[in-house]
C-alpha atoms as an extended CHARMM CRD file, in Angstrom:
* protein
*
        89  EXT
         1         1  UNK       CA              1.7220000000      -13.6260000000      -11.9420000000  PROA      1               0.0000000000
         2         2  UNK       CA              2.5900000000      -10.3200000000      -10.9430000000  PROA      2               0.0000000000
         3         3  UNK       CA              3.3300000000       -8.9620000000       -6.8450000000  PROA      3               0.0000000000
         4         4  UNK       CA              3.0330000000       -5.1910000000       -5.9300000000  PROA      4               0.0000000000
         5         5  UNK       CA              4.1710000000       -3.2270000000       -3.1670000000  PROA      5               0.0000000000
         6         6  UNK       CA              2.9240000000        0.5860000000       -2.8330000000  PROA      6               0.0000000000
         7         7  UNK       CA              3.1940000000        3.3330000000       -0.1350000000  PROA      7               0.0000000000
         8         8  UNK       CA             -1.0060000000        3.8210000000        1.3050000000  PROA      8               0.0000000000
         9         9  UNK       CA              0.5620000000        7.5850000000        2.8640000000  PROA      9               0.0000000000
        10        10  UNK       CA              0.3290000000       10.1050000000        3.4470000000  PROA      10              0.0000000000
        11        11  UNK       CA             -3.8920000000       10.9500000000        2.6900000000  PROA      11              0.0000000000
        12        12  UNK       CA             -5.0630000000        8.0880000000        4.2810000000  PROA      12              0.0000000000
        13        13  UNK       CA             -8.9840000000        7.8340000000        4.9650000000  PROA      13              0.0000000000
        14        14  UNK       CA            -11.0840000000        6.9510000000        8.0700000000  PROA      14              0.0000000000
        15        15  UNK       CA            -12.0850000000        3.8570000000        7.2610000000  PROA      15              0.0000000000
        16        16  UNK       CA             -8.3850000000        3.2720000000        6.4350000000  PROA      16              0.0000000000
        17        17  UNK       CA             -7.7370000000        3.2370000000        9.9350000000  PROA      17              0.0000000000
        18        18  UNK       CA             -9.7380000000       -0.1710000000       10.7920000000  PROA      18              0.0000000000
        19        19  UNK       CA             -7.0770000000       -2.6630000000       11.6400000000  PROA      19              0.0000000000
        20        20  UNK       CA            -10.0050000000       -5.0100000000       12.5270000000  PROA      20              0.0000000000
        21        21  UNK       CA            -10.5880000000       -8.3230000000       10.1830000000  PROA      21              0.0000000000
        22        22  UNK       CA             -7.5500000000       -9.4020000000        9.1110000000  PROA      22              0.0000000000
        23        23  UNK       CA             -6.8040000000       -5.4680000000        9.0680000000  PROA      23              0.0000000000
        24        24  UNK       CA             -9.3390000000       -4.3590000000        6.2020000000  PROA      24              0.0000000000
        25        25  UNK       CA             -8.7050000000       -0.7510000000        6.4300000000  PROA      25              0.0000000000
        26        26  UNK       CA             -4.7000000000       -1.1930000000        5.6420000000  PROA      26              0.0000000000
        27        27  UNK       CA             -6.0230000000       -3.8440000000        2.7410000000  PROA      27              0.0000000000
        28        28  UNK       CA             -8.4720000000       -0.4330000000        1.4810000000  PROA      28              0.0000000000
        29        29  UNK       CA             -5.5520000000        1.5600000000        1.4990000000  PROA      29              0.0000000000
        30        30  UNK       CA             -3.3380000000       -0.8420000000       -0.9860000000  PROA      30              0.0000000000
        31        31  UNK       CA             -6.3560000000       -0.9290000000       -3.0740000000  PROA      31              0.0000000000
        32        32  UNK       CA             -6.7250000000        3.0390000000       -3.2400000000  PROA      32              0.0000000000
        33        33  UNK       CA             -3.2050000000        3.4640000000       -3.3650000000  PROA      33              0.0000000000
        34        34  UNK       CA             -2.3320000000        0.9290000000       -6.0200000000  PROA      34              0.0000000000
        35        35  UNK       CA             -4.8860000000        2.4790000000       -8.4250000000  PROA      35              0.0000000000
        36        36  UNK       CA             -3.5030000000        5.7670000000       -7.6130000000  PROA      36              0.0000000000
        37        37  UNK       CA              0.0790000000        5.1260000000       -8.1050000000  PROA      37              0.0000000000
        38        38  UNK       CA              0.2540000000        2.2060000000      -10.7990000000  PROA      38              0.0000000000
        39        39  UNK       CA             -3.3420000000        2.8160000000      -12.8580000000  PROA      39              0.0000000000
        40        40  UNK       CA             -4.3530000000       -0.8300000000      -11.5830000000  PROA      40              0.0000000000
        41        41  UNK       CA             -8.1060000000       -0.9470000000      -10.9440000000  PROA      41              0.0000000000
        42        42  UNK       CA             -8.8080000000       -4.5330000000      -10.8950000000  PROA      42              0.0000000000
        43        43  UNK       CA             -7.4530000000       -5.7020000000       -7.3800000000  PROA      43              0.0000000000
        44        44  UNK       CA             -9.4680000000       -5.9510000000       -4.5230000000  PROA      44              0.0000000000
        45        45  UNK       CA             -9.1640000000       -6.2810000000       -0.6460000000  PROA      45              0.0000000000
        46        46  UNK       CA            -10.0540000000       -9.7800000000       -0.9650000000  PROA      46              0.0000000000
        47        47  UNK       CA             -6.8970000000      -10.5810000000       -2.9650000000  PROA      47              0.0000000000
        48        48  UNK       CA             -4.4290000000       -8.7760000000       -0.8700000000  PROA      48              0.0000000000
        49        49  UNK       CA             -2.5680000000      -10.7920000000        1.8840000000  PROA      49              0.0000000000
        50        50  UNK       CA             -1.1630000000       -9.0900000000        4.5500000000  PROA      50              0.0000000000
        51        51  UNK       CA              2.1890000000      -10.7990000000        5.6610000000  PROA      51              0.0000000000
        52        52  UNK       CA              3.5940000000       -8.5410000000        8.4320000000  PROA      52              0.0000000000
        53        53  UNK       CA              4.1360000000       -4.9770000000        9.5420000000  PROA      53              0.0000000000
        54        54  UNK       CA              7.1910000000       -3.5100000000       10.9550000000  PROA      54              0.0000000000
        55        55  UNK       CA              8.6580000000       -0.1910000000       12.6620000000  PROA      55              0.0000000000
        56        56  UNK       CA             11.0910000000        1.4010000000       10.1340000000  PROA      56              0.0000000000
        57        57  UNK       CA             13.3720000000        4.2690000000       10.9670000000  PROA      57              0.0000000000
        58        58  UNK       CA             15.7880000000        5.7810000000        8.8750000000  PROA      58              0.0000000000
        59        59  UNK       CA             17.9040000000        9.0540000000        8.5150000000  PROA      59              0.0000000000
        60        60  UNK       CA             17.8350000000       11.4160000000        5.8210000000  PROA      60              0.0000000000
        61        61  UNK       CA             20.2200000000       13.4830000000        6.7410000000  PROA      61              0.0000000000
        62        62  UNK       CA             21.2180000000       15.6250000000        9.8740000000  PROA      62              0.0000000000
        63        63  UNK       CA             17.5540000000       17.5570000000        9.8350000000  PROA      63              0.0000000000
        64        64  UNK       CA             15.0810000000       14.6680000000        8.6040000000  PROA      64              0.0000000000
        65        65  UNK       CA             14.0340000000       11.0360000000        9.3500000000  PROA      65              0.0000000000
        66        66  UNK       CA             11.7110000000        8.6980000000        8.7320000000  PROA      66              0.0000000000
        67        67  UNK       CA              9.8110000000        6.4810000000       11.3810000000  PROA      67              0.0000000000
        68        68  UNK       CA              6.5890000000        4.7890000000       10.7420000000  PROA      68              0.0000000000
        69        69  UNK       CA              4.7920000000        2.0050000000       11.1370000000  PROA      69              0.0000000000
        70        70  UNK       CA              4.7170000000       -0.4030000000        7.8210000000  PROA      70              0.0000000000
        71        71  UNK       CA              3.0150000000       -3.1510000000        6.4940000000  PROA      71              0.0000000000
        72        72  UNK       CA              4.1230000000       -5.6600000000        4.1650000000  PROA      72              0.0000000000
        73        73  UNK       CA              1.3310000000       -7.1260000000        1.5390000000  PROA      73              0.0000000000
        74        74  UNK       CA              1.6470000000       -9.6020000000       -0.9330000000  PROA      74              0.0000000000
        75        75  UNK       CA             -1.0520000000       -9.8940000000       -3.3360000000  PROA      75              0.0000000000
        76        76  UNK       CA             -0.8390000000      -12.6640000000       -6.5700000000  PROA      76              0.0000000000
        77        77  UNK       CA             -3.3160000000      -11.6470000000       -9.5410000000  PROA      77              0.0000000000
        78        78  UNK       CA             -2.8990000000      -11.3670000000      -13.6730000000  PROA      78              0.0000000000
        79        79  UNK       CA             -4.1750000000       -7.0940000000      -13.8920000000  PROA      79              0.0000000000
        80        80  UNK       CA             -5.1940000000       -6.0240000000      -16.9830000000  PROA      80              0.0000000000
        81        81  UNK       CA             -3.2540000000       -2.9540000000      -19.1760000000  PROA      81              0.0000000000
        82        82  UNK       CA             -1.9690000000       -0.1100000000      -17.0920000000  PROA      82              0.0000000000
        83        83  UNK       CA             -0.0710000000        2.7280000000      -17.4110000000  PROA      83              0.0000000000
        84        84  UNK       CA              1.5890000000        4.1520000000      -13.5390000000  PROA      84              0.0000000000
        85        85  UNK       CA              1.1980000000        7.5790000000      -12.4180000000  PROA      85              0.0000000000
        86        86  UNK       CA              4.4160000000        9.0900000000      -13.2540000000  PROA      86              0.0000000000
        87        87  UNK       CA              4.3300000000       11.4270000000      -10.5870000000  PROA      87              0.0000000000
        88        88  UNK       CA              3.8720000000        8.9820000000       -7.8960000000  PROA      88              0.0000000000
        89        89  UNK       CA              6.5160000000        6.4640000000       -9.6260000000  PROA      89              0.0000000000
């Protein structure tokens, strides 16, 4: 078994918005995003589970900061072969 967690910003897409059924447009973006960053084509929005979503603030430094609104998926599956995107890795 093998669990992912990716980052879906920051080019998300309309439909990416649609936090309706069991939020399907956050589900889209792990799917987009884990194809994207890790090369793995064979998940679907089907398999991903979303477990929770949180507010997250940090500081970067005296200038920067992060706050955004997260989400926490868990998705269980055997993918086949893939190389990640070294850029986004």
């Amino acid at each position: 078994m093998w669990t992912n967690t990716c980052c879906s910003h920051p080019q998300h897409t309309e439909i990416e918005l649609d936090a309706s059924n069991n939020y399907i447009g956050i589900r889209k973006a792990a799917v987009r995003r884990t194809a994207f960053e890790l090369g793995i084509d064979d998940l679907s929005v089907d398999m991903i589970h979303v477990g929770s979503r949180i507010l997250y603030f940090a500081d970067a430094d005296e200038n920067f900061a992060e706050h955004e609104l997260d989400y926490i998926l868990f998705a269980k599956f055997n993918p086949k072969p893939f190389i990640v995107n070294s850029q986004e890795v």
